[in-house]
N, C-alpha and C positions, 0 to 999 in steps of 0.2 A: 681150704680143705686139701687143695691139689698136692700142698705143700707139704701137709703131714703125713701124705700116702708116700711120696718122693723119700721122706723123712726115713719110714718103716724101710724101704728096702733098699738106704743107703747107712745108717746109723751101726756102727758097732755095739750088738746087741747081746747076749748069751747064746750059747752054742745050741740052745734046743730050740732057740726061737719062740722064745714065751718072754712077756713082765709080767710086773704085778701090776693091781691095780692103779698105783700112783702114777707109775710110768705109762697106763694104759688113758688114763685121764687127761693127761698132757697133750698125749699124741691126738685124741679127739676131743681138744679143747673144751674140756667140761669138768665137770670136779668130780670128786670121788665120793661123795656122796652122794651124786646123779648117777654113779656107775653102781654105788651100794643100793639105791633105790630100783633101779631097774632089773637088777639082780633080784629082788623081791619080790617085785611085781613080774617075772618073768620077761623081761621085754628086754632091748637091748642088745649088746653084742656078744656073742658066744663067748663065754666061758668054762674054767675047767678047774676043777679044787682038785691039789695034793695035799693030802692030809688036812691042816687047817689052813693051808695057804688059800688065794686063787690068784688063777694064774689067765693074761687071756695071750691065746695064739696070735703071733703079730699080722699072719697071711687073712687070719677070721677078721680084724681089728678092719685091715686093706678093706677086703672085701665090704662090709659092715660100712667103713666111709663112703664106698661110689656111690651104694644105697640109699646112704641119709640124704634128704634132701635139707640144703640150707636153712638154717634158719628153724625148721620146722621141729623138730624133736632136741636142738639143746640151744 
C-alpha cells in the first residue's frame, strides 16, 4: 500500500488532480468492479460524477489508503 500512496503524489497525473475509475482501481489494487460495487452500496472512497463521468480525487484516493486496513476490505 505504502507504494501506491508514494505512487499518487509522484506520478504525472491531469492538472485537476482527479482519474477515472480505472486509474483509481490500479492505484488501490482492486478492480473496478469492487470500486462500481461500493459505489452502490455507498461504502468506499470518495467520489465525484461530472456529467456521466466519475471521477475520484487522487488527495481522497491518499487519504482513503492509510485508512484501509490490509487485507481487510479488498
Amino acid at each position: 500500500m505504502k507504494s501506491n500512496i508514494n505512487q499518487l503524489q509522484t506520478e504525472p497525473l491531469n492538472s485537476f488532480g482527479f482519474v477515472k475509475d480505472v486509474e483509481a482501481a490500479r492505484l488501490l489494487g482492486c478492480s473496478v468492479s469492487k470500486l462500481r460495487s461500493d459505489r452502490f452500496h455507498c461504502r468506499g472512497a470518495p467520489f465525484y460524477r461530472h456529467g456521466r463521468s466519475i471521477l475520484y480525487k487522487i488527495s481522497d484516493l491518499a487519504e482513503y489508503m492509510e485508512k484501509v486496513v490490509p487485507g481487510k476490505n479488498f
